[in-house]
C-alpha positions as CSV (number, residue, x, y, z in Angstrom):
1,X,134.0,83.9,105.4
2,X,131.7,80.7,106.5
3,X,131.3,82.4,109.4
4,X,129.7,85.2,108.0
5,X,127.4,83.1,105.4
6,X,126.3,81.0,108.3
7,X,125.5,84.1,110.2
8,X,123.3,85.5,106.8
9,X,121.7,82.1,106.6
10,X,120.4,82.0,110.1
11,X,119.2,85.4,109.6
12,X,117.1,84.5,106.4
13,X,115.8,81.4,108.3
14,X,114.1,84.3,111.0
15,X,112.9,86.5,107.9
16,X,108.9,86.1,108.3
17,X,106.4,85.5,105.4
18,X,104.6,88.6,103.8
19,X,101.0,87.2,105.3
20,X,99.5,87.2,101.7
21,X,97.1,84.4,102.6
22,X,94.4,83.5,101.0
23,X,90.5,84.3,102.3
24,X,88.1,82.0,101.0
25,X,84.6,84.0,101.5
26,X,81.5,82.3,100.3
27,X,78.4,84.1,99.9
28,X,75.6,81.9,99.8
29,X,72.8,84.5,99.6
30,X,70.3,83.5,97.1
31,X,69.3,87.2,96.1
32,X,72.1,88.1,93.9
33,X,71.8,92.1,92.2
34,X,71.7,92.0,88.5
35,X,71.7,94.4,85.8
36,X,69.7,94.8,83.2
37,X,71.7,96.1,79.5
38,X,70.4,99.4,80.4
39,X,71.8,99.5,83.8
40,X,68.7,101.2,85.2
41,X,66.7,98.4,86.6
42,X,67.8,95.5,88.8
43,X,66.5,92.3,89.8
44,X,67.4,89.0,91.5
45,X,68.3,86.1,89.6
46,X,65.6,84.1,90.6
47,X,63.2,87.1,89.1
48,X,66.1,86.5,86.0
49,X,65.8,82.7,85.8
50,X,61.6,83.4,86.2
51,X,61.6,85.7,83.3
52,X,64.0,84.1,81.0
53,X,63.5,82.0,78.0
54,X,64.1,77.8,78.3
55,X,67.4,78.3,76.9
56,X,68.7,80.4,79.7
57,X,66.8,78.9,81.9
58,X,69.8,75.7,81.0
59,X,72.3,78.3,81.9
60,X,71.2,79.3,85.3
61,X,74.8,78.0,87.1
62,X,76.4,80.3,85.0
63,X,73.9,83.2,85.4
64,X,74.4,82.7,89.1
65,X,77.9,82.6,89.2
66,X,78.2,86.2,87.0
67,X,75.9,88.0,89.3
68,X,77.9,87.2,92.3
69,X,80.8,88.1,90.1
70,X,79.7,91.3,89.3
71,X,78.2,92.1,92.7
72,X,81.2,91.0,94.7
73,X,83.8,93.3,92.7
74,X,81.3,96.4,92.5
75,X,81.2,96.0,96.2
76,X,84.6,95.0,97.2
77,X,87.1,95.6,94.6
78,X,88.7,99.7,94.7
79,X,90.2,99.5,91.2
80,X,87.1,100.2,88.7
81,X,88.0,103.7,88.2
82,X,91.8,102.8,88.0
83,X,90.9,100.0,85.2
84,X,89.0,102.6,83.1
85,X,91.4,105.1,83.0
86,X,94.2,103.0,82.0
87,X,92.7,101.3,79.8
88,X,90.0,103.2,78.5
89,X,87.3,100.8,79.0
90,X,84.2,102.7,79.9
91,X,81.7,101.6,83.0
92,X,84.2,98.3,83.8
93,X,81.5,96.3,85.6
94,X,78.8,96.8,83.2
95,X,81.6,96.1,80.5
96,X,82.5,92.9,82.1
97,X,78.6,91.7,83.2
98,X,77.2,92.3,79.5
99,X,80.4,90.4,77.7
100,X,79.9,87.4,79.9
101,X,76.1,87.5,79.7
102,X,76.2,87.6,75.6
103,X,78.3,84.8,75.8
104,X,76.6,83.0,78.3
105,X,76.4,79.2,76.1
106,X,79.0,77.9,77.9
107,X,80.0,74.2,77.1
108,X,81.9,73.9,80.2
109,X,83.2,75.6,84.0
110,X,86.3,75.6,82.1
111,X,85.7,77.7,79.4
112,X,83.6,79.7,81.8
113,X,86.9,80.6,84.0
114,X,88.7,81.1,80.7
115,X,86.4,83.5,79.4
116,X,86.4,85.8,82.9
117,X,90.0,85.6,82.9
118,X,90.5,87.1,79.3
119,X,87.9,89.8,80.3
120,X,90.1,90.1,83.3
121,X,93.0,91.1,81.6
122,X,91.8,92.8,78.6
123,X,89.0,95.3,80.9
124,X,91.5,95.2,84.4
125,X,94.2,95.1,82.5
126,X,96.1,92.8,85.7
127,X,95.3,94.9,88.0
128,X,95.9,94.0,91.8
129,X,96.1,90.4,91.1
130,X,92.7,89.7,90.0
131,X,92.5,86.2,88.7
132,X,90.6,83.0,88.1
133,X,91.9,80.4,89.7
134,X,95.6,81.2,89.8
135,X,97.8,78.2,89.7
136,X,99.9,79.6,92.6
137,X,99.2,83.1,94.9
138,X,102.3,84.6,93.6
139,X,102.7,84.5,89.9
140,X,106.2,84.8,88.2
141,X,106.3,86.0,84.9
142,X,109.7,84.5,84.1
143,X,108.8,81.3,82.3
144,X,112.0,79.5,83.2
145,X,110.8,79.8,86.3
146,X,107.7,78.4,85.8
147,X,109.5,75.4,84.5
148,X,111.4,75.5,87.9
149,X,114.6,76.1,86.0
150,X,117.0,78.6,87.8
151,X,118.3,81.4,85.6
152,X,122.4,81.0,85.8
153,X,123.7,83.7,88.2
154,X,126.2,85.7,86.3
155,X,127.9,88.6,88.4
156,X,130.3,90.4,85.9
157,X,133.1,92.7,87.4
158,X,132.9,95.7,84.9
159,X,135.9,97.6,86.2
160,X,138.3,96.2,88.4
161,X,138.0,97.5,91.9
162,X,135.5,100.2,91.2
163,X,132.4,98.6,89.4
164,X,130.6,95.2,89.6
165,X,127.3,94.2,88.5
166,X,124.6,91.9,90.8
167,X,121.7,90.6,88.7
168,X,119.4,89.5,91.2
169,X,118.5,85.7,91.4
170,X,114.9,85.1,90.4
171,X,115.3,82.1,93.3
172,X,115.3,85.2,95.6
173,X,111.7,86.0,94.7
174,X,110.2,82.7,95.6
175,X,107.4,82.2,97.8
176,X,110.0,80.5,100.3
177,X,113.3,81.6,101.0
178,X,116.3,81.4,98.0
179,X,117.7,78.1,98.1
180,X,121.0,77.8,100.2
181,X,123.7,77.6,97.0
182,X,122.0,80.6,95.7
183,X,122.4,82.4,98.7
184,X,126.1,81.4,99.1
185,X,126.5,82.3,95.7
186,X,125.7,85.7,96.3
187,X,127.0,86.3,99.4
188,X,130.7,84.7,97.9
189,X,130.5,87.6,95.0
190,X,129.8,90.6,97.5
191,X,132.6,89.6,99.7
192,X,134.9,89.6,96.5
193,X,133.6,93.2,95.6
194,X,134.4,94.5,98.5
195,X,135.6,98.0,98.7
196,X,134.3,98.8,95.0
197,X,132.8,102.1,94.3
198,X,129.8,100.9,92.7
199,X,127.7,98.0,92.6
200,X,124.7,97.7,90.2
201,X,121.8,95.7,91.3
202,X,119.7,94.4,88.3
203,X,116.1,93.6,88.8
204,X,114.5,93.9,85.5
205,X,114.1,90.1,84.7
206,X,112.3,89.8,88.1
207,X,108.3,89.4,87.9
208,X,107.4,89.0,91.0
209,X,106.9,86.5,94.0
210,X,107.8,87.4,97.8
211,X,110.1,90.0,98.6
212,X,111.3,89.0,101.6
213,X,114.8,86.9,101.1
214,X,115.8,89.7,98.2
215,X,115.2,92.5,101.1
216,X,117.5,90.1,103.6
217,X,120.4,89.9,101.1
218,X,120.3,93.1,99.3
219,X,119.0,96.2,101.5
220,X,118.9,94.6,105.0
221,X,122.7,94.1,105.7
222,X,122.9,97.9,104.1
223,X,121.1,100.4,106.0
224,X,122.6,101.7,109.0
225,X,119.2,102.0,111.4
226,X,115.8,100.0,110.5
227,X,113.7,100.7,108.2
228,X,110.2,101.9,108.3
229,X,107.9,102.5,105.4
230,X,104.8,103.5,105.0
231,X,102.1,103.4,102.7
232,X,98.4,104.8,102.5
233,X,95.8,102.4,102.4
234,X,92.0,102.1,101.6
235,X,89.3,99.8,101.8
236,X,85.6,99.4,100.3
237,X,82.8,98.9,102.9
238,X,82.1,95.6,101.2
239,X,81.9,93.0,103.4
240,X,85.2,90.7,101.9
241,X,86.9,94.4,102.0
242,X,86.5,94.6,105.9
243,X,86.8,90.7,106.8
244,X,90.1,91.3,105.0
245,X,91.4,94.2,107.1
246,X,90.5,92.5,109.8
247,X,92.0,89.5,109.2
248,X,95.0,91.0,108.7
249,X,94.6,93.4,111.3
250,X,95.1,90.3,113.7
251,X,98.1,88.7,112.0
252,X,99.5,92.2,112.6
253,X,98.8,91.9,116.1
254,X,100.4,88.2,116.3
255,X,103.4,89.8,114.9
256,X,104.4,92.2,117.2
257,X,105.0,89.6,119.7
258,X,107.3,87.7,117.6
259,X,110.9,88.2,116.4
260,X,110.3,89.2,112.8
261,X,112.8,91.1,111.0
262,X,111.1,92.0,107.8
263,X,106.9,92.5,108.0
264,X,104.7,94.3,105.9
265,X,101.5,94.6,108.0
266,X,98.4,97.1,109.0
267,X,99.4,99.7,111.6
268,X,97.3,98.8,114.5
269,X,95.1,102.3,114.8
270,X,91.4,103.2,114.3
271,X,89.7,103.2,110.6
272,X,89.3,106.6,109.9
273,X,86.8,107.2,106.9
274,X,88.5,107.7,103.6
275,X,87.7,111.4,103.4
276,X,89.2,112.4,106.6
277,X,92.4,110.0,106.0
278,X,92.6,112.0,103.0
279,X,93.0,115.6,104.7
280,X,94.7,114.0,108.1
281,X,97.8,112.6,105.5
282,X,97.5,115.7,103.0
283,X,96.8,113.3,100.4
284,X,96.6,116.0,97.7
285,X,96.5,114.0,94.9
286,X,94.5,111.8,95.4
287,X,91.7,110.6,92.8
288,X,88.5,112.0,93.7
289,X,86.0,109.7,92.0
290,X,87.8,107.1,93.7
291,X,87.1,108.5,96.7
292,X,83.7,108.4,96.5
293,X,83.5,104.8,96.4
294,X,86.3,104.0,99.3
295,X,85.1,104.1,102.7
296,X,87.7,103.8,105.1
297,X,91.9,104.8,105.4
298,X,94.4,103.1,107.1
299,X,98.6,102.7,107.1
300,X,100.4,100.2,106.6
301,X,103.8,99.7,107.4
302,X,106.9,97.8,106.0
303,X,109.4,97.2,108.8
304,X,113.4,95.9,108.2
305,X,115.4,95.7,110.9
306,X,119.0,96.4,110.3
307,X,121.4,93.6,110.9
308,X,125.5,93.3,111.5
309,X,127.3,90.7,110.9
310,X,126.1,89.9,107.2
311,X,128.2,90.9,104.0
312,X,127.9,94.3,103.3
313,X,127.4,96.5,100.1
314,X,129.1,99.4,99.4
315,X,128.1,101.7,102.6
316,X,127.2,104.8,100.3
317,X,123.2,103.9,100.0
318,X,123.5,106.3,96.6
319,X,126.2,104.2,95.0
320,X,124.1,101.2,95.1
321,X,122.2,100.8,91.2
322,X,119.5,99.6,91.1
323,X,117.8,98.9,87.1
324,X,114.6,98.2,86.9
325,X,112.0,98.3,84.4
326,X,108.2,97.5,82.7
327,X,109.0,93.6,83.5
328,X,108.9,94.3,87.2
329,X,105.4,93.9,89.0
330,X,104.2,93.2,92.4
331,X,106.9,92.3,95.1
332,X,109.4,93.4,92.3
333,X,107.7,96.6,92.6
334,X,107.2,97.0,96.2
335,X,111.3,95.8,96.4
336,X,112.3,98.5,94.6
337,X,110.0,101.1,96.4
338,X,111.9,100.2,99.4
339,X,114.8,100.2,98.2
340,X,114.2,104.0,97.0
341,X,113.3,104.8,100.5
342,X,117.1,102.9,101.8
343,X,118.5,105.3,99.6
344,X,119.3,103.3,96.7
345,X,119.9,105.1,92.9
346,X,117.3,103.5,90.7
347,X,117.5,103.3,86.4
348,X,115.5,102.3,83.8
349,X,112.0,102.3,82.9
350,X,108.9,103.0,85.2
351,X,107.9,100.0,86.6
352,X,104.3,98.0,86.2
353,X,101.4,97.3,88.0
354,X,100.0,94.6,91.1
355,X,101.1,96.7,93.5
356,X,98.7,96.0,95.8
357,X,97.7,94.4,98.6
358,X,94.9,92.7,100.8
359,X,94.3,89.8,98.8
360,X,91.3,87.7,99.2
361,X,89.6,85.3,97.4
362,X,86.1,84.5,96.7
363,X,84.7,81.0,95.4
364,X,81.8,81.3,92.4
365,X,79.8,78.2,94.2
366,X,78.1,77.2,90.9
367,X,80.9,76.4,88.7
368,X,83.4,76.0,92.1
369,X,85.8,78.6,90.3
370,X,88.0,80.3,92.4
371,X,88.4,84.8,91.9
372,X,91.5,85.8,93.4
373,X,91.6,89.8,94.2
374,X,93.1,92.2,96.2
375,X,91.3,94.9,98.4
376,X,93.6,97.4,99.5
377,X,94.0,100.6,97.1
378,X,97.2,101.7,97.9
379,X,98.7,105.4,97.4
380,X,101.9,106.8,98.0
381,X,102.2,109.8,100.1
382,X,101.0,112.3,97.5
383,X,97.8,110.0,96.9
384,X,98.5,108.7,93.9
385,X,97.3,105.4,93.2
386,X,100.4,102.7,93.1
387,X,98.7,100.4,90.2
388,X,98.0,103.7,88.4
389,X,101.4,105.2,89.3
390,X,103.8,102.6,89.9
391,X,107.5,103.1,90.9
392,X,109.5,105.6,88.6
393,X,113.5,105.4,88.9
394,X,115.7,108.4,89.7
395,X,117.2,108.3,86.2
396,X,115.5,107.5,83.0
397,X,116.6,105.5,80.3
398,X,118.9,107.8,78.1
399,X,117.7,107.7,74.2
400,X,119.4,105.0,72.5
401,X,120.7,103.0,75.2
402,X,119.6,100.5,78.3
403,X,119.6,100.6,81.9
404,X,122.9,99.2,82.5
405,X,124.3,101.3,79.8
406,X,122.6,104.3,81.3
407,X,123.9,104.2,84.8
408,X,127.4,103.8,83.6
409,X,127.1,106.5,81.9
410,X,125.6,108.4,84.8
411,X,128.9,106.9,86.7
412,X,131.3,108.0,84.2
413,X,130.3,111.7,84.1
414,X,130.5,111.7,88.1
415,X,133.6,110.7,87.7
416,X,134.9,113.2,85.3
417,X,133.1,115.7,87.7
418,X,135.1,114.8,90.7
């Protein structure tokens, strides 16, 4: 048995970063587009600032900064369509550019970034991890963890020798790999299970965070061949859009000479423009207002490498649970879509948004706040948008009960069956 853990540990130690990073673009033209309430007539802001009374004339930092707000998303950012019709916000940008200008007597850069961020979530509703000045690139929304106090892991066997339930360790979702006792933890409860009929893997108190040491624990050690998933991919013609792709375009290339086990990166091919991506993938589905405003396709590609020697789950992909639910967003998300594709049974409720990827950031040089975004719109392979249509489970949750009590309900009729 140490033998083995020591094997899994040295294999998490080899398990490579996502390659999230952060781009820091400044744009330090001084001709910024604005526009007007009635959308129809556009000027710079130093034809804004010449025109404007003395009173805006003391809030010309902040008029400066919401231009090049506004401008930057319109060109860059795929989800303005998405945002309105999810939440039902009409013309998002002009939405967002008139409720900061009419509250435009700031006191403060603080209250400033406080404002966009409420106008964020209420008009973008969190989509693609647009903030202000996050704290930290991956957000958890489990507040004990924000705290940095580990959630107790509590494995229950729920019949002996044929039924055990796994809730998965925030700690596995950190940006870093899990922490070594949580790991051994783990790996100490699957070798007990072994030969069980059924294991349930619960996810639904997971946020978010880096998906990489959950993958290496929990689907890695149980697929017989690696792993290769794709997803479709688009990008804006805006110039953070395309120094994006490309800067991820040469991680991607830095990759492939290394020994990494689990990578989510671009698939180093030709951009091919959005409409002919579209027919070349059969992308049926896809939105077509959308893709008027997208100007180039690409794939991306999440490889896991199978690996031996690592403590095993049940071998029957099908007989692995997984529960999931509206708590679950971005890596959480993207875990379970990969699961689904390793064969795994999900439960529970469809899960949320942040699905995406390509994150950059953008600084607003006049009140030095910092806009955190992402760039690639994402579809799966019908073309439906993943922050519009995030991950659905096999199973639904029956009427009247949970995901837990679903799937052993889904277990016991099997069994009766057989």
């Amino acid at each position: 048995m140490k033998k083995i853990i020591l094997m899994f540990f040295a294999f998490l130690l080899l398990v490579s970063c996502n390659n999230e990073s952060d781009l820091d673009l400044y744009n330090s033209s001084e001709l910024v587009s604005y526009e007007t309430d009635s959308i129809t007539q556009r000027y710079t802001v130093q034809q804004l600032l010449e025109n404007a009374t003395t009173d805006w004339r003391d809030e010309e930092n902040f008029l400066y900064d919401i231009n090049l707000l506004v401008q930057t998303l319109e060109e860059n950012f795929p989800f303005i369509g998405v945002a309105e019709r999810i939440t039902g916000v009409e013309n998002p940008i002009d939405t967002l550019q008139n409720r900061l200008f009419h509250n435009s007597q700031y006191t403060s850069n603080h209250e400033f970034a406080n404002l966009i961020e409420n106008a964020f979530r209420n008009i973008f509703f969190n989509l693609a991890h647009l903030d202000m000045n996050p704290p930290y690139q991956f957000r958890t929304m489990n507040a004990s963890l924000v705290h940095n106090e580990p959630i107790p892991f509590e494995p229950k066997i729920i019949e002996e020798g044929k039924i055990a339930l796994l809730p998965i360790p925030p700690q596995f979702f950190n940006r870093t790999s899990a922490d070594p006792f949580s790991m051994r933890e783990v790996q100490n409860f699957i070798a007990q299970i072994q030969g069980y009929e059924h294991v349930i893997l619960d996810l639904r108190r997971i946020g978010g965070g880096n998906f990489d040491s959950s993958i290496a624990a929990f689907i890695a050690p149980n697929i017989s061949e690696p792993l290769i998933f794709q997803e479709f991919t688009f990008i804006t013609n805006g110039e953070i859009a395309r120094n994006t792709y490309e800067r991820q375009l040469e991680i991607a290339q830095s990759n492939r000479t290394s020994n990494t086990m689990i990578v989510r990166q671009l698939v180093d091919s030709p951009l091919v423009p959005a409409v002919d991506f579209v027919e070349q993938h059969n992308l049926t589905n896809m939105n077509q207002d959308d893709l008027q405003n997208l100007a180039y396709g690409f794939l991306l590609e999440t490889t896991i490498t199978n690996t031996d020697g690592v403590v095993r789950l049940p071998l029957q992909a099908e007989n692995i649970w997984l529960l999931i639910g509206s708590n679950n967003f971005s890596a959480a998300t993207i875990f379970s879509q990969i699961a689904k594709e390793a064969g795994f049974t999900l439960v529970g409720q469809q899960a949320n948004n942040r699905n995406s990827w390509g994150r950059a950031s953008f600084r607003l040089p006049r009140t030095n706040n910092l806009v955190v975004m992402d760039t690639f719109y994402i579809t799966d392979n019908t073309g439906r948008n993943t922050e519009e249509f995030p991950i659905e489970p096999h199973y639904f949750n029956r009427p009247g009960m949970d995901a837990l009590q679903t799937t052993l309900a889904i277990i016991a009729e099997r069994s009766e069956n057989e």
